[in-house]
C-alpha positions in Angstrom: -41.3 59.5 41.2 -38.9 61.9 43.5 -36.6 64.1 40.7 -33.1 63.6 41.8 -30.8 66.2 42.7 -27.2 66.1 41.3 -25.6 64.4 44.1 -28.1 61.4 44.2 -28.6 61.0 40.4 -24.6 60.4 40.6 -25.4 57.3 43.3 -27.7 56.4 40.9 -25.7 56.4 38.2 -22.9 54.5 40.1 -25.4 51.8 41.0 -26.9 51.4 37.5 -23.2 51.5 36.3 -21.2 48.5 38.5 -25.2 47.5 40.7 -24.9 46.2 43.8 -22.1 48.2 46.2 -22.0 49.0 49.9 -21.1 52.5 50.8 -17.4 52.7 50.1 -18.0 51.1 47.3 -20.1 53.8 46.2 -17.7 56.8 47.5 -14.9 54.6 45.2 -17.7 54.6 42.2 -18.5 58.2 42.8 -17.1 60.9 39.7 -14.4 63.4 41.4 -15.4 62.7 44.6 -13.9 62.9 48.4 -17.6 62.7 50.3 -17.5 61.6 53.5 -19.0 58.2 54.2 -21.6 59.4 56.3 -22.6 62.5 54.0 -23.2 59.6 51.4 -25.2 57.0 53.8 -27.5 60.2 54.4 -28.2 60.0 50.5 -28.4 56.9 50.2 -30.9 56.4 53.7 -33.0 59.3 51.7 -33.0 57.4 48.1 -34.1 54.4 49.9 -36.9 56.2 51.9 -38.3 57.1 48.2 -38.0 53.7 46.5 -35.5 54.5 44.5 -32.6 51.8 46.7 -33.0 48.7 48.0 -30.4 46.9 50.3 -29.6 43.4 51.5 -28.2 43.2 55.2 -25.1 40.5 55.0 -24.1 41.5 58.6 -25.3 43.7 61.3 -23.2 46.6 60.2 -22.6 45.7 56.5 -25.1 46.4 53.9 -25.3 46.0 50.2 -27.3 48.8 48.2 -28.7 48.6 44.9 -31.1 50.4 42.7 -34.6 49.4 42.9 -36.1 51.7 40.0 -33.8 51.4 36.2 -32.4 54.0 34.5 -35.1 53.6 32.0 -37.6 53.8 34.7 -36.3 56.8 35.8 -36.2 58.6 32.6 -39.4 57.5 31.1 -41.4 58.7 34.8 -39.6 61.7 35.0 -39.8 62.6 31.2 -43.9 62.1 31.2 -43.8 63.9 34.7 -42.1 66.6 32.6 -44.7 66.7 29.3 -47.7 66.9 32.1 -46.4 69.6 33.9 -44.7 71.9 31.0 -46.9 70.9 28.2 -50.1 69.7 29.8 -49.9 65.9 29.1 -49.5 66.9 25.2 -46.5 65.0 23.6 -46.9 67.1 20.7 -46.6 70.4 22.4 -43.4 68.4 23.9 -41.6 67.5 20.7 -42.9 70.8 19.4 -40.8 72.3 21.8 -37.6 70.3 21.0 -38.1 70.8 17.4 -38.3 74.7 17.5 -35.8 75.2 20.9 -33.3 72.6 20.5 -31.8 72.1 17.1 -33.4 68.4 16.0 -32.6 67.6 12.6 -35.1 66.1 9.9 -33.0 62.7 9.7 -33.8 62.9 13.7 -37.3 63.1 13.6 -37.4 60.1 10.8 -35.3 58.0 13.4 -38.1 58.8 15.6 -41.1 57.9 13.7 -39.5 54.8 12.4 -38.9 53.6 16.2 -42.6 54.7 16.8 -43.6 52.5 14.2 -41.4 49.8 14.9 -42.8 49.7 18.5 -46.4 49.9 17.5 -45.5 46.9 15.1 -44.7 44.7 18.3 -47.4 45.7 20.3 -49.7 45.2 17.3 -47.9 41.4 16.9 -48.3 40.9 20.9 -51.7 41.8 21.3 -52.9 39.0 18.2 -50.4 36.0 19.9 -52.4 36.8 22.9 
């Protein structure tokens, strides 16, 4: 999946915020912004060329754009694009990393094991329904 830059994470943001919006509807959704309209149909043409838009055509020159790809889907692609390239597909090495650089607390890293467990737990239930 395509890492955003600034500018188009903010449209993205915008549509995962209020969805479906045409252009000016964007600009208006848009934080501290006086963009030009076609300065943000460039970004938008581009996001949609990678997947990450969709739009619906209500009239020839009046479109309605909305994400295609979540926020979640977003994060978790570019997050695991992240641990292969920096820590060679190793979550460890990862939260390793967070651990010593960045300040996580013990009562953090219980939070996280609980929702590890928690999550293995429901696929563990799912896969004996099935």
């Amino acid at each position: 999946m395509k890492k955003l830059t600034d500018k188009e994470l903010n449209i993205m943001e915008a549509l995962w915020e209020h969805g479906e919006q045409s252009i000016r509807d964007l600009i208006g959704n848009l934080p501290g912004t006086a963009a030009h309209f076609n300065t943000i149909a460039t970004y938008v043409r581009r996001l949609e060329m990678h997947g990450m838009i969709s739009h619906k055509e209500l009239s020839p020159k009046f479109y309605l754009y909305d994400a295609a790809v979540s926020r979640d889907q977003y994060v978790n692609a570019i997050h695991k694009e992240n641990v292969n390239k920096l820590f060679g597909g190793s979550y460890m090495g990862f939260i390793s990393n967070l651990v010593k650089e960045h300040d996580v607390s013990v009562d953090e890293l219980k939070e996280l094991i609980k929702m590890k467990l928690r999550s293995e737990e429901r696929f563990s239930r799912n896969a004996e329904t099935d």
